[in-house]
N, C-alpha and C positions, 0 to 999 in steps of 0.2 A: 174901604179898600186898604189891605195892608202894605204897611212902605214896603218898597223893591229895598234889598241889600248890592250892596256891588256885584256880587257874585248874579245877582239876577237881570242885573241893565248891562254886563259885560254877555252875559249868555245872550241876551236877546237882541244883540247885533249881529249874532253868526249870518253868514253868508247865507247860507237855506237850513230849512226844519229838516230834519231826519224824520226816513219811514216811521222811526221808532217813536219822535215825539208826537209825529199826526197819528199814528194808530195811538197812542193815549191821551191826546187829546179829544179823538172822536169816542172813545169809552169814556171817556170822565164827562164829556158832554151829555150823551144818549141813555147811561146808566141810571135808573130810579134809586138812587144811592137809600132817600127814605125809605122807601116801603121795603126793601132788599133789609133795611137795617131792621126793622119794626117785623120781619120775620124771625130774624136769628134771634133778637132780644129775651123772648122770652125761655130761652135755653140757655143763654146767657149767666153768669156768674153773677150773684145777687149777695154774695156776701158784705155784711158792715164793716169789719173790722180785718184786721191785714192790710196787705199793700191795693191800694185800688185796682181794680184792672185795666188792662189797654183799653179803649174806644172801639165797639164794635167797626165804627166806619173804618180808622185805620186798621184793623186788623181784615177784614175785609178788602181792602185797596192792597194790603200784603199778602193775602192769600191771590188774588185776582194777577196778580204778577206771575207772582209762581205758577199758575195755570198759564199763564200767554205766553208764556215762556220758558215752561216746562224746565225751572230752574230746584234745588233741591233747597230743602231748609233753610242749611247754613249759607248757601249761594245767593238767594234772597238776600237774605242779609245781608252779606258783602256787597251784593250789586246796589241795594241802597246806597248805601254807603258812598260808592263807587260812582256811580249815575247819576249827573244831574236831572235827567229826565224823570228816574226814577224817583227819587227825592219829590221833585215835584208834584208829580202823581199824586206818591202818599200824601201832600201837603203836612212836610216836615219841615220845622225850626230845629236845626239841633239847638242853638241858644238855650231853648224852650225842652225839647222832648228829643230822645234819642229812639233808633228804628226801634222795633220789639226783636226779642232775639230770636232765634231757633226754634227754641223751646215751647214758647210761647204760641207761636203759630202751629208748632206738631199738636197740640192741645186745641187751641183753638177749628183747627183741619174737623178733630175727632169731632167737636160738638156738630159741625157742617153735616158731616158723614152719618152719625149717630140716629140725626135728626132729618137725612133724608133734604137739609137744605134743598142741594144743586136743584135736584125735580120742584121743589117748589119755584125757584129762579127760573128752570125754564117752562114749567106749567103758566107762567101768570107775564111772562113775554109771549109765547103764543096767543094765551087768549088774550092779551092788548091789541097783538097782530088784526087777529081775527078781528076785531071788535072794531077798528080802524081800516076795515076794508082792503087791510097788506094782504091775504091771504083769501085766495077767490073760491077755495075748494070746487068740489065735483071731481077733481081728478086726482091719484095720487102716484109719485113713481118709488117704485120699492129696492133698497139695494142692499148687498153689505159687504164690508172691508175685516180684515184682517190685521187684529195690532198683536203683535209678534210679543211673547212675554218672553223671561233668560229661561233656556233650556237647561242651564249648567247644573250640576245638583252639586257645586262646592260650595256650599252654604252649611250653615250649623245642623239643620236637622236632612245635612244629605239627601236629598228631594224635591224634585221640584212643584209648583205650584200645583196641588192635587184640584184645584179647581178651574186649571186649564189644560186644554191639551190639543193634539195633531193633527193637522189634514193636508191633502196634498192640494196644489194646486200650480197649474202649469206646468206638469213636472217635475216640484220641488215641495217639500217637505215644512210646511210651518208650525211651528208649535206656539200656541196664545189662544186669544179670546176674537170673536166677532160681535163689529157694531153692528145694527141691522136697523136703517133710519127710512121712516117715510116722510118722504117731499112732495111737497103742493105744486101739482105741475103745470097750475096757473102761474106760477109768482118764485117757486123754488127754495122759499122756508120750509124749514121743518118744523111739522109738527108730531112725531111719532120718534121713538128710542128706544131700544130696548139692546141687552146683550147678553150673547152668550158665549160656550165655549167655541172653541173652532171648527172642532167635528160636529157642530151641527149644522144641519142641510139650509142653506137659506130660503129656502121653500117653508118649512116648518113654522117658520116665525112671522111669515107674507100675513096672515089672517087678522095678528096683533098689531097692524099698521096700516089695516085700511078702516077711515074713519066712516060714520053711519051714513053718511051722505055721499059718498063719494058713489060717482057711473063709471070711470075708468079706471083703468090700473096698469100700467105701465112697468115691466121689469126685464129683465137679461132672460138670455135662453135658463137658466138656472130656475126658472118658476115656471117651464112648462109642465103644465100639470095642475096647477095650483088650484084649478076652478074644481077637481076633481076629488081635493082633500077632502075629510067630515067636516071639519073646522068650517071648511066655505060651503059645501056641498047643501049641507045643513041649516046652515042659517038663512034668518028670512029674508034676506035682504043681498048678502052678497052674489048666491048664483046668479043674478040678474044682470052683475057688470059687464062693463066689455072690457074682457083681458085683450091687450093689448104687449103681449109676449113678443121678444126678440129671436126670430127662429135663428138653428145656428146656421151656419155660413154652409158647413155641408148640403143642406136643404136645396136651395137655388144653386148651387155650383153643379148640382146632379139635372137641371133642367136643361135643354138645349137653346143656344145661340138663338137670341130673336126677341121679342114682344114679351114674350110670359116672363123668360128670366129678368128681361129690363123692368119690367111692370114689381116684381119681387124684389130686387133688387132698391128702387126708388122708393117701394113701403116699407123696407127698413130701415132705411136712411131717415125718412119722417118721423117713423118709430124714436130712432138714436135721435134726434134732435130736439126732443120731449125727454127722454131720459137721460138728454147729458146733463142734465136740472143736478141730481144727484150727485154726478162726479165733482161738479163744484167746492159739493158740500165737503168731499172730502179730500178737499185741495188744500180746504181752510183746515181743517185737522190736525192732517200730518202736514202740510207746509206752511200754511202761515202759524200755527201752535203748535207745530214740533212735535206732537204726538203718535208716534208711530211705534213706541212699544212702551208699554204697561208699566207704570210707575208703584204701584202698589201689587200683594198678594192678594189676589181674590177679585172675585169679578162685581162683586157689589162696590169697592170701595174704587175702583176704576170708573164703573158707569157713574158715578156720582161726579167723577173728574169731566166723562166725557158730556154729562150735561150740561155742565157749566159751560166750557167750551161749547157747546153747540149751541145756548143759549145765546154766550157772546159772538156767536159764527151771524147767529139773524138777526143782532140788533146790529153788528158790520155790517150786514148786507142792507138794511135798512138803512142806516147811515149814508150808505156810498151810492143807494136809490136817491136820497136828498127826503127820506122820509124822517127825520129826525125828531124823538120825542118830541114833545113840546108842552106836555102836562105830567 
């Protein structure tokens, strides 16, 4: 065990733990730091000669910041700096080793990206999921949100993001990209991700989120229709579900005062309380990770962000079930 400095037996009298230090304590707990590391390795920087490189772990624990916290570059770095908590995290000596800078992690990010990391991170927590009976399948609820990218086009090449763009919604005008996630509506993990731009229909995307097994399907008035596409229509397997659609509110408000509309009324409700599985998910998102407009150009190197985040969204929710790895 290494000795406590003063700086660490003065910290560990404080009066209570901050959110900030139990939410990093329950990821530096639950995270398979090995195997996570024994992915990226091999894309990793192999050179003999030159300055050695950072430690995929730390750099790793500095990227995983900057995701939970949707901090930039050189922000990271300061808040090291700045943050005993964060400090901690990385498990940094400065004596010994000082943060990596900016730069360092902008490079490092790319190898993440390049390499399709995040999907690997969250491919191989689902299927641990799975594999440990966290996630009961048969049912799946399908939704999608909207992360708002800068519409401004005062930027160097005057323009904005050609691979996002507009759709209205409620009235109002948003221009960005949509997540489009399918959750287990046994248990409320995610297993399914996918994004695209904003003007596309979230109907379109419903077919790529329901897994082979799955008998019901669960979504907002927004996927009425769904069973009727080719995508579904077509296959062997999914005409057979029971879509379980949210009719809109116009539907039963047009029935008259009595039985039938209460009866309508109380199967929606059932309905929404299997589908609010979803809204959860993107509580954790854009409120517990801050995400709620688009940190990068282009929609690949976003969904790469939003995986990892969603990754770390269902090993929290694991965590705070009392499901905590323990291999």
């Amino acid at each position: 065990m290494k000795q406590q400095s003063f700086t660490d037996i003065e910290y560990s009298n404080r009066k209570r733990t901050t959110k900030r230090d139990e939410f990093l304590g329950i990821m530096d707990d639950i995270i398979p730091w090995d195997e996570w590391v024994a992915y990226i390795k091999p894309h990793y920087y192999t050179n003999k000669t030159g300055r050695p490189p950072k430690g995929i772990e730390t750099m790793l624990r500095m990227y995983l910041l900057q995701s939970w916290f949707n901090l930039s570059d050189e922000l990271v770095e300061d808040s090291i700096y700045d943050s005993y908590a964060f400090r901690t995290f990385m498990k940094l000596d400065f004596m010994e080793e000082q943060s990596p800078d900016a730069t360092t992690l902008c490079k490092f990010r790319k190898i993440l990206v390049d390499n399709n990391i995040g999907k690997v991170f969250f491919d191989t927590i689902r299927d641990f999921l799975e594999a440990h009976g966290h996630i009961m399948r048969g049912g799946t609820v399908v939704d999608a949100t909207i992360i708002e990218a800068p519409s401004s086009t005062k930027n160097k090449d005057k323009a904005r993001d050609p691979e996002m763009h507009q759709t209205k919604k409620g009235g109002q005008w948003h221009f960005g990209m949509k997540t489009h996630v399918g959750v287990d509506a046994g248990t409320g993990y995610i297993h399914t991700v996918t994004a695209t731009a904003a003007n596309v229909h979230d109907v379109t995307e419903a077919h790529k989120l329901i897994r082979d097994d799955d008998e019901v399907f669960y979504g907002d008035s927004g996927y009425l229709g769904v069973m009727f596409r080719d995508e579904v229509w077509f296959d062997s397997h999914k005409p057979f579900m029971d879509f379980r659609i949210t009719e809109r509110p116009s539907k039963y408000r047009k029935l008259p005062e009595g039985f039938a509309r209460e009866f309508e009324k109380s199967l929606e409700r059932r309905k929404a309380s299997v589908r609010a599985k979803v809204e959860y998910v993107f509580l954790l998102l854009k409120r517990q990770f801050g995400y709620r407009k688009t940190v990068y150009c282009g929609i690949d190197k976003n969904l790469h962000r939003i995986h990892v985040l969603f990754c770390s969204a269902n090993l929290l929710m694991c965590a705070r079930s009392g499901g905590l790895r323990t291999a």
